[in-house]
N, C-alpha and C positions, 0 to 999 in steps of 0.2 A: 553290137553297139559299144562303143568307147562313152565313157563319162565318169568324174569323179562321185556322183550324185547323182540317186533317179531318175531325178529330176533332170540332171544333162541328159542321160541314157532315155529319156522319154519322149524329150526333142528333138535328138537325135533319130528314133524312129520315125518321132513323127516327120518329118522335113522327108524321109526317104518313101515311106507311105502314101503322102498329102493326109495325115489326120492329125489330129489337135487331143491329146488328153487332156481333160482340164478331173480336178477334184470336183466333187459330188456332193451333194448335202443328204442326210447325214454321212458325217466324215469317216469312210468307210470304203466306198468303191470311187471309179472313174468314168467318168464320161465320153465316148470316146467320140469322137465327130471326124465325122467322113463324108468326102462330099457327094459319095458315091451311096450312099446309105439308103436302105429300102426302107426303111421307118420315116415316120412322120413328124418326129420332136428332131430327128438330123443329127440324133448320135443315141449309143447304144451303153448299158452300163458293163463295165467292164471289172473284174478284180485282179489284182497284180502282185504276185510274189516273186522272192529272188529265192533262189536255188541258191544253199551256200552247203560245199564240202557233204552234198548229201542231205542237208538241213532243210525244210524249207523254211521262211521268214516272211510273213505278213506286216511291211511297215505302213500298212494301211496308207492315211494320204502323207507319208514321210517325205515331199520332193528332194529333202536333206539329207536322206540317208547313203551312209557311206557305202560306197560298191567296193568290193575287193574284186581282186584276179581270181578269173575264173567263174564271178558269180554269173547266173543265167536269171535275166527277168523273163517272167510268164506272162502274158496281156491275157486273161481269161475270160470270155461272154460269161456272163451270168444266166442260168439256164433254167430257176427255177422264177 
């Protein structure tokens, strides 16, 4: 995914997927909605870091945050 901001880079998935991330209260994790989703609220919580140079970076709900080259977003199930 191409974007200057998570935030593109999340729209970007999502349009390619069909899901929708949206933030989460408390501001923290994401929501992620799928229309294909086997839950009954019709989306699932998700947490999201970018891989930078070996680092990883939690910009929790940052849709602002700057991406650089090369950085890798994680879309991670929450599993506990």
């Amino acid at each position: 995914m191409v974007g200057e901001t998570l935030g593109e880079v999340l729209q970007g998935f999502g349009a390619i997927e069909g899901a929708i991330i949206t933030p989460h209260d408390p501001p923290k994790y994401f929501r992620y909605h799928d229309e294909k989703s086997p839950v009954p609220e019709g989306y699932v919580l998700v947490d999201i870091h970018v891989t930078r140079s070996g680092q990883e970076i939690c910009p929790k709900q940052n849709l602002l945050f700057k991406m650089q080259s090369g950085d890798i977003v994680e879309i991670l199930a929450l599993i506990c």
